[in-house]
N, C-alpha and C positions, 0 to 999 in steps of 0.2 A: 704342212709342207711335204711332209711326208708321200702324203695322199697324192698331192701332184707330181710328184717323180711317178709313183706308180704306177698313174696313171698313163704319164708320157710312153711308161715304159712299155707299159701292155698295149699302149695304142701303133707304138715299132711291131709290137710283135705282127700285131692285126696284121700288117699290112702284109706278112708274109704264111701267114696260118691261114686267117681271115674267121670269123668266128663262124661264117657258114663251111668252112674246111679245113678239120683243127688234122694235123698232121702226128699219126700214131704208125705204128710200126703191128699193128693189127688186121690193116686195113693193104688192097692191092692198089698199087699208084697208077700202074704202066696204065698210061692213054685215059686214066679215067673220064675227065672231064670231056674228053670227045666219043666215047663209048656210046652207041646210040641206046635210045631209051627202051628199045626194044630189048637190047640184050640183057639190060640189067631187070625188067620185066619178068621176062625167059626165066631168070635163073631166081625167080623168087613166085614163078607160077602160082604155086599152091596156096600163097596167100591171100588177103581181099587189098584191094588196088583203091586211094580217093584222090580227092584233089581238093585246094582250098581256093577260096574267091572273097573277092570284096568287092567296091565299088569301083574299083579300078578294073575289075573286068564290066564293060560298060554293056549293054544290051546285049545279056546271054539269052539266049533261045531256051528256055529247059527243054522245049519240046525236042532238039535235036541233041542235047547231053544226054548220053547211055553209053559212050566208051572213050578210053584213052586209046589218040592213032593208034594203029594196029591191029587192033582189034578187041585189046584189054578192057574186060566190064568196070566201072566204077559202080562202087558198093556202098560211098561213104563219101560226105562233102561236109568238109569244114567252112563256116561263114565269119568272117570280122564282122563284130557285132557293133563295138566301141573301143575307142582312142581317151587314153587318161582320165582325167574327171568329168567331163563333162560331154565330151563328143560323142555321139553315133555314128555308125558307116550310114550313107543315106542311100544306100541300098539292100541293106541287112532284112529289113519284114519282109521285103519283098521277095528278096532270093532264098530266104528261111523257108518259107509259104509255098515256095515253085518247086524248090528240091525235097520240100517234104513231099507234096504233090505226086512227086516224078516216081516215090517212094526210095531214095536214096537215106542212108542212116545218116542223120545230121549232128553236125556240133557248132559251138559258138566260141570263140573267140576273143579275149580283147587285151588290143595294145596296151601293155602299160608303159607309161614314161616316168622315168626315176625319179624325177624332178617334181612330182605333184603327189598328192595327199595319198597315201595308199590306200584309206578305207572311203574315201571319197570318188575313187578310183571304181575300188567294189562296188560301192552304192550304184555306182552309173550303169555297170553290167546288170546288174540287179536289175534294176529300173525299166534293161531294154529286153530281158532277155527270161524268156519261159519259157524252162526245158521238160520233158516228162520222160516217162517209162521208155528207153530203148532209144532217146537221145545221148549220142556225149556226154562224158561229166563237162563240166566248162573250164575252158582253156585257159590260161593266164599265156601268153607270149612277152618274154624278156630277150630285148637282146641286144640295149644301149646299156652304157654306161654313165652314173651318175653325175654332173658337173658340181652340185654343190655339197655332197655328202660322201660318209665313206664309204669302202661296199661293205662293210658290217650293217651299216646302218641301213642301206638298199634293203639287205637281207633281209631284216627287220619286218622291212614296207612290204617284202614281197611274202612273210609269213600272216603279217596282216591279213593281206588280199585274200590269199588262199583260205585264213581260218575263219573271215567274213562270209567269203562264197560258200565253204564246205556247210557252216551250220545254215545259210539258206535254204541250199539246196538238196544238202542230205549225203552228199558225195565227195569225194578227194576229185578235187580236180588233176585238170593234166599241166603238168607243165611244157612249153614249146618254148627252144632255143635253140641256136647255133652249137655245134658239138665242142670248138674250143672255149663260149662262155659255157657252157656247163661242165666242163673238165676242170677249169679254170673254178668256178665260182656256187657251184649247183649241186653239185651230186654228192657232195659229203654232207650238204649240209638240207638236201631236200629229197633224201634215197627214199622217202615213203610214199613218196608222188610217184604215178605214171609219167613218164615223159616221151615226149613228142621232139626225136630232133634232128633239124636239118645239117645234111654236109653234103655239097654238091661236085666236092673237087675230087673222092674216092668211092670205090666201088666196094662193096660189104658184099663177099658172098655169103656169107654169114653176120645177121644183124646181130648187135650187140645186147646182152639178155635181157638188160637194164632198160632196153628201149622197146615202147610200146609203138613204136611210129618212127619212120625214116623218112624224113622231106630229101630225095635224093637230086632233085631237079627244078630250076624255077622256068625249064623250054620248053613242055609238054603241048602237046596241041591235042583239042576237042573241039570236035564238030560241034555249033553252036555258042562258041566262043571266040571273040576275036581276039588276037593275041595272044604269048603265052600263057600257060596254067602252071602251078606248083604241083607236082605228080608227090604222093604218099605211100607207101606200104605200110599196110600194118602186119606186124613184127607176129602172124597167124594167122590161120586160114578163118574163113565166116559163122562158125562155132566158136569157135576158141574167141574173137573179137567181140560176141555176144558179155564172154564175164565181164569187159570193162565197159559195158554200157548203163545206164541208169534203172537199178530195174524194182 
């Protein structure tokens, strides 16, 4: 019973934080969410710039993907690979294939959902997903809440995931989440991971040290894509992003 007040309670807050824009007195508010993407670009030049995609970006061109509008090079493209136990994105090989191709630094992704098996979960990334020397560690992305369990227990599932992928594949993955679930839920209790986290409602002119990646937008526009893109920084320039690749 307990668990469900909690839950009620954190779900009020959502509505006014929102776990993609957790609200800290670190961060500059004025106008951010309408700040054009250029600006916030501008003021973080020096670093390498990617974006991430699934199947919901439907017939991307790779051949015309090489910049975010404006003129910003992408360096680096994250793919949703798989969804819970048992799903693929069903356009994951494909767009894997085309942005290695393009020679963009790739990584992979996969949803997890609280609600199903966490090393079953693993196994399914496993299954879909061969990364080598100078890819991504592999992502885990959290950013529901669980209906039938505690978050201790989530916890739990989500150290599973990570310690199945890590002895596959050799690496600490990264974690991706919304900035108030990981303030909330994340970072005391998984500070040895790289994390990957999105807040779309403030402007960092200074990223936070803790963070290897800032999903600062989900309105980006790239030639050879239709519809918006999720624009990324990573938190240093294209030497310094080399130490957290696979190597």
């Amino acid at each position: 019973m307990l668990f469900g007040v909690a839950v009620v309670l954190y779900s009020q807050k959502s509505v006014f934080s929102r776990y993609l824009g957790f609200t800290t007195d670190k961060i500059i508010f004025s106008e951010a969410r309408s700040m054009p993407i250029d600006k916030v670009l501008d003021a973080h030049i020096s670093k390498s710039f990617g974006i991430d995609v699934s199947e919901y970006q439907d017939k991307v061109d790779w051949d015309k993907v090489k910049e975010i509008e404006g003129g910003y090079p992408i360096e680096f493209v994250f793919l949703r690979a798989t969804v819970g136990n048992e799903r693929a994105d069903r356009k994951f090989k494909k767009y894997f294939k085309k942005a290695k191709e393009k020679g963009f630094i790739c990584g992979a992704y996969h949803y997890y959902r609280p609600n199903e098996n966490s090393i079953e979960q693993a196994d399914n990334f496993i299954k879909n997903v061969t990364l080598v020397e100078g890819d991504f560690p592999p992502v885990l992305d959290i950013e529901k809440l669980p209906k039938t369990q505690s978050i201790e227990r989530l916890k739990v599932g989500l150290k599973r995931w990570l310690e199945r992928v890590e002895a596959h594949y050799g690496v600490k993955p990264i974690v991706y989440s919304g900035e108030s679930y990981y303030e909330d839920f994340l970072r005391d209790d998984f500070e040895d991971y790289p994390f990957w986290i999105a807040n779309y409602t403030a402007f960092y002119k200074d990223i936070e040290d803790e963070w290897s990646i800032w999903q600062f937008t989900e309105t980006g526009k790239v030639a050879g894509i239709k519809g918006p893109v999720d624009i990324n920084i990573y938190n240093g320039n294209s030497v310094e992003m080399k130490e957290l690749l696979i190597r």
